[in-house]
VOGU-3710 file (C-alpha; in Angstrom, 3 decimals, decimal comma):
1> xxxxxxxxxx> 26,523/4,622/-3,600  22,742/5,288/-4,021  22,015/8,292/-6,529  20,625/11,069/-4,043  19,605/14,084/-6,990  15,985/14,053/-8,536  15,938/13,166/-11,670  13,481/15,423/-13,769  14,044/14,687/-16,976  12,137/11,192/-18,992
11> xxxxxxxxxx> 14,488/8,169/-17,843  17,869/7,534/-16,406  20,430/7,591/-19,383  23,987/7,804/-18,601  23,212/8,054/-14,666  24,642/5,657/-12,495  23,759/1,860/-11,337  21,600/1,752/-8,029  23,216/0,135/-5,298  20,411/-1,495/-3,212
21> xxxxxxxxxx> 20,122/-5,199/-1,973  16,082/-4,759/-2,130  13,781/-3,273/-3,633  10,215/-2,505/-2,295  7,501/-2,294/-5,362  4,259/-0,612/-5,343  1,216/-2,306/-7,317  -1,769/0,140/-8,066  -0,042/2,614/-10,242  3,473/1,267/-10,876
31> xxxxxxxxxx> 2,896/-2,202/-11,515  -0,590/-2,035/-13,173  -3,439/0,204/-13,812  -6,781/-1,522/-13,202  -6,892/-4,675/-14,732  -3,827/-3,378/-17,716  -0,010/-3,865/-16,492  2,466/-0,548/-16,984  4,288/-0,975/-19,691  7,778/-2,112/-19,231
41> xxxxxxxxxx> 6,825/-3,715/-15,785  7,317/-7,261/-16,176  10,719/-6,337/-17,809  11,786/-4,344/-15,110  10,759/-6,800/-12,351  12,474/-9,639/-14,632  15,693/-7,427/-14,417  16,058/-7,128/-10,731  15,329/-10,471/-10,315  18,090/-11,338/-13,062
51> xxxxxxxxxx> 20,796/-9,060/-10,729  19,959/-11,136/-7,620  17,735/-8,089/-5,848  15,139/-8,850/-3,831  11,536/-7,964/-4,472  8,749/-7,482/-1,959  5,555/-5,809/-3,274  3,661/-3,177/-0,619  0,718/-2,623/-1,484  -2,270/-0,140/0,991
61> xxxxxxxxxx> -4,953/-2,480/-1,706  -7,120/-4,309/1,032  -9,768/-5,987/-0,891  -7,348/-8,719/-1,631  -5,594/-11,394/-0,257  -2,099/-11,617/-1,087  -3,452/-15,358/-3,120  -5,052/-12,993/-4,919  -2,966/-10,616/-5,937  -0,803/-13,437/-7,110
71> xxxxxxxxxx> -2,901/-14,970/-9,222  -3,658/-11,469/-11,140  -0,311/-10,446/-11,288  0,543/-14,233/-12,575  -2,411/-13,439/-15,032  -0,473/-10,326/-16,605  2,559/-11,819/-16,715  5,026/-11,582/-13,995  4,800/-14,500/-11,221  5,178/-13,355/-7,479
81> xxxxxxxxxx> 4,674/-15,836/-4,928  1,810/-14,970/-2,162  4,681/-14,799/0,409  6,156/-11,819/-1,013  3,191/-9,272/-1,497  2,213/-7,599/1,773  -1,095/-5,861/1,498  -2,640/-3,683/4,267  -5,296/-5,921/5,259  -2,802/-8,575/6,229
91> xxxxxxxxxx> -0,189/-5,756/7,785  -3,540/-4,523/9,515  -4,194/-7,991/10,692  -0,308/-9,143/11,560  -0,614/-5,708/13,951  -3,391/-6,796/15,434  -1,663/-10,185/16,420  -0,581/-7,860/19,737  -3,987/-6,493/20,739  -6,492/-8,779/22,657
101> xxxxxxxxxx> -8,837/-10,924/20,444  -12,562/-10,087/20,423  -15,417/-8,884/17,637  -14,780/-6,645/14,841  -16,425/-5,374/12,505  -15,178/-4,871/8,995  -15,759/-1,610/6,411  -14,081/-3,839/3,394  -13,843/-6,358/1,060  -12,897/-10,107/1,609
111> xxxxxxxxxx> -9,510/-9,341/1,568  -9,415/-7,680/4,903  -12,151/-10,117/6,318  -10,224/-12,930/5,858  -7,080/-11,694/6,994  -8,527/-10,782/10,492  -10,581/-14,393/10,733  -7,038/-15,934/10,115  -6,038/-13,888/12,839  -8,919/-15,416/15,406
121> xxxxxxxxxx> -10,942/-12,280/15,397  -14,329/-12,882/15,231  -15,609/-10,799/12,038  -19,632/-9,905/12,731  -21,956/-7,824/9,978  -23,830/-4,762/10,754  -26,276/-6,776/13,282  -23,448/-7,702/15,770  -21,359/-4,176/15,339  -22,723/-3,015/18,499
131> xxxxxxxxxx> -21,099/-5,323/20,363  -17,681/-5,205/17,948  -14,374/-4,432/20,233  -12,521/-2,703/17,314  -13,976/-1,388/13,758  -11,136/-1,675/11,145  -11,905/0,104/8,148  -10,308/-0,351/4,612  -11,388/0,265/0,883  -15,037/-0,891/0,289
141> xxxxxxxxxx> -16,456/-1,231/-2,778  -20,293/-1,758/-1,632  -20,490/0,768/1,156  -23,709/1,297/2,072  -25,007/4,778/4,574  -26,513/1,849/6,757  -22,524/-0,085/7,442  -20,982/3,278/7,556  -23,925/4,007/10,302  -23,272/0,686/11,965
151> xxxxxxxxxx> -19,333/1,470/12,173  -19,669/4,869/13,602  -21,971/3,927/16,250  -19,714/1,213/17,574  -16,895/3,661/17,671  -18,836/5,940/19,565  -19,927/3,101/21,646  -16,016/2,232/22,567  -14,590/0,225/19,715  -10,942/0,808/18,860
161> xxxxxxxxxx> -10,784/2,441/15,379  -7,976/0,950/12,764  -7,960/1,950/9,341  -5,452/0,206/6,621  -4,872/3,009/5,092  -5,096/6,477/3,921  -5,281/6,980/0,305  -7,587/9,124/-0,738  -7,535/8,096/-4,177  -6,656/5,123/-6,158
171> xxxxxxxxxx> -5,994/4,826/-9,766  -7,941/2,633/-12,432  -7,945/2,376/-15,868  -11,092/4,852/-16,085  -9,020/7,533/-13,696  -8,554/8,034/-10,126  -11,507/6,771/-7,906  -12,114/7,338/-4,603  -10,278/5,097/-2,110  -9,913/3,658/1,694
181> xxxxxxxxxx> -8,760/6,945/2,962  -11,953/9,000/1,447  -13,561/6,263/3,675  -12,033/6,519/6,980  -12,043/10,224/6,202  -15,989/10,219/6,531  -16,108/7,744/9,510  -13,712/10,185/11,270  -15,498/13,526/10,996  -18,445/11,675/11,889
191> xxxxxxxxxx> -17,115/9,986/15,326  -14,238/12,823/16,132  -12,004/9,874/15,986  -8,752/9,674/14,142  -8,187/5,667/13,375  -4,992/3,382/14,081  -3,353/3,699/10,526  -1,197/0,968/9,609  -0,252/1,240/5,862  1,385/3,918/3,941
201> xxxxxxxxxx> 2,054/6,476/4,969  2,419/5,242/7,892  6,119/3,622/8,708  4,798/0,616/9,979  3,981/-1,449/6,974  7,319/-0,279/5,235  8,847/-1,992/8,535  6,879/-5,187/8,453  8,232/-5,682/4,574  11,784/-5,097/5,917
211> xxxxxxxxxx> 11,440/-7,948/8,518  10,462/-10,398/5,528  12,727/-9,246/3,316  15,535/-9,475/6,233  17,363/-5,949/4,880  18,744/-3,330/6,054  17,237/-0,046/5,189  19,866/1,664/4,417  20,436/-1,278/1,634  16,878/-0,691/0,247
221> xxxxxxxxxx> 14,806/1,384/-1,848  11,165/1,984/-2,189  9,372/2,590/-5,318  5,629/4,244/-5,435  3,682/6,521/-7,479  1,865/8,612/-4,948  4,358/11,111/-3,071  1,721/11,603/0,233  1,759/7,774/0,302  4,533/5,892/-1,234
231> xxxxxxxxxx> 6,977/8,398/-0,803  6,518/9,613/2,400  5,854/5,848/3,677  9,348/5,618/2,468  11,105/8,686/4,063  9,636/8,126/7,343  10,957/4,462/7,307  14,359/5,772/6,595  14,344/4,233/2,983  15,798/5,243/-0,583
241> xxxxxxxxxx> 12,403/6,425/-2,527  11,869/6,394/-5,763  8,192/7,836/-7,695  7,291/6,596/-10,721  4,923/9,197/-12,564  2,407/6,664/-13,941  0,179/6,928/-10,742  -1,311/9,672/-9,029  1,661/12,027/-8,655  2,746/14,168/-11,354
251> xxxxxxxxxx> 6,057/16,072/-11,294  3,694/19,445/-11,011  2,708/17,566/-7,463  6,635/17,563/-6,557  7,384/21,193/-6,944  4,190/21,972/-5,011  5,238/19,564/-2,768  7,027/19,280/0,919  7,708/15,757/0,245  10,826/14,968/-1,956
261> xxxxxxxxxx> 11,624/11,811/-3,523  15,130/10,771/-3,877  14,726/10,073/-7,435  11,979/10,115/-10,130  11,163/8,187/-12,809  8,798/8,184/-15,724  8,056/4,623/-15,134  8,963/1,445/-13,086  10,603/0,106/-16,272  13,404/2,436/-15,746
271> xxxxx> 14,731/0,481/-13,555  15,616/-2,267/-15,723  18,472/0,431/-16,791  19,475/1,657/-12,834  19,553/-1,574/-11,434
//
C-alpha cells in the first residue's frame, strides 16, 4: 500500500517500497535546475524505468515544445521521448481543441505559439490583437509594456482570457525568477479578469497526463517541488504527491502551509530507493 506519513527527515531509509503503476515527474526543480540536472535524477528515472513504472513528465514550462524538452533532457542525460512530456502550452492548446477556432494572440514563447498553430488557431502579433478571439498568456521571456498593452485591450475588447499557468516563480540556476503566473497576475489586475487556467494547479493537466498514461489515479503518484503548484495539482486530481525540496518549497513552506504532501523527499533521487 502507498506510504501515507510525511517523511521529514533527509531520505527514505528503512521505509517501505511505493506501490504505484505511474509515476508523474516534474522538470523545473526536480529534474533540473536551469540548464544543470539534480543530482541523482537520471538514476532515479533509470530506476523506475528498470521496475517497469511508467513515466510521464508534467511540466507548467510553456516556452517549449515537448521536441524540445526532449532534446535538452537527452542533452543531460536521460532520454524521454516527445510523446511523454506534456507541457502547458500543448495541455493549453489540446483544451482548446473544444472551443471554436479563430485569432489569438499569444503572451509567450514559441513553445506556446506553435502548439496553438498546430491546433488551427490563427496566432496574430500585437497589430492584429484587436481583432484576437481569445488571448492565452504563458511565461514570456521578452515582454514588452507595449504586448502586455496589446493583450489587455483585447480582453477588454471581448477576448476569452487563458493562461497556462500560475506559477509565480520558477527556479534557475541563478535563483527563483519571476514566472507565467507573475504575468497573468499583471494582465488580470489590469482587465478585472481572472484567466482560464489550465496547468498546475489546476486538475486539468494532471488529468490530461492520466489519459496518456492510461492509469488509474489511485495507482499513481505525482512528484513536484512547489507545494501551491505541484502538490496541490496533485491533491485536487486525487493523486499520491510527493515534494522534492530541491525547488521552490522548503519544508519551512510545509509547516506554514495548508497544503500537505503525502510524502517528502530531499530529492527526486530518492526514489531510486522507494520504488
Amino acid at each position: 500500500m502507498p506510504l501515507t506519513s510525511n517523511v521529514w527527515g533527509s531520505g527514505a531509509i528503512g521505509m517501505s517500497k511505493l506501490d504505484f503503476d505511474a509515476f508523474i515527474l516534474d522538470l523545473d526543480g526536480c529534474i533540473y535546475s536551469g540548464d544543470s540536472l539534480i543530482p541523482g535524477s537520471e538514476r532515479a528515472v533509470s530506476s523506475l524505468r528498470a521496475n517497469g513504472k511508467k513515466i510521464l513528465f508534467l511540466t507548467n514550462n510553456s516556452t517549449n515544445t515537448s521536441q524540445g524538452f526532449s532534446e535538452k533532457l537527452k542533452g543531460l542525460g536521460i532520454h524521454v521521448p516527445p510523446q511523454s512530456i506534456l507541457t502547458s502550452a500543448v495541455a493549453t492548446a489540446i483544451y482548446m481543441r473544444r472551443l471554436q477556432r479563430g485569432k489569438v494572440f499569444v503572451v509567450g514563447e514559441s513553445g506556446l505559439k506553435n502548439a496553438l498553430a498546430a491546433e488551427g488557431f490563427e496566432v496574430v502579433d500585437e497589430g492584429g490583437a484587436s481583432k484576437a478571439k481569445y488571448v492565452v498568456s504563458g511565461l514570456d521571456r521578452t515582454l514588452t509594456y507595449r504586448k502586455t498593452a496589446a493583450a489587455c485591450s483585447a480582453i477588454r475588447g471581448g477576448a476569452k482570457y487563458i493562461a497556462t499557468n500560475e506559477d509565480p516563480v520558477f527556479p534557475s540556476e541563478g535563483g527563483l525568477l519571476p514566472g507565467a503566473g507573475s504575468i497573468a497576475c499583471m494582465i488580470a489586475t489590469a482587465t478585472g479578469r481572472r484567466p482560464l487556467v489550465i496547468g498546475k494547479p489546476s486538475k486539468r493537466m494532471v488529468e490530461m497526463g492520466l489519459e496518456m498514461l492510461g492509469t488509474h489515479r489511485e495507482r499513481t503518484a505525482m512528484v513536484g517541488d512547489t507545494l501551491d503548484l505541484d502538490v496541490k495539482a496533485a491533491k485536487r486530481a486525487g493523486l499520491f504527491s510527493i515534494l522534492v525540496l530541491t525547488g521552490v518549497s522548503r519544508r519551512a513552506d510545509v509547516e506554514r502551509s495548508r497544503v500537505k504532501p503525502d510524502l517528502i523527499l530531499e530529492s527526486v533521487s530518492n526514489l531510486s530507493d522507494l520504488a
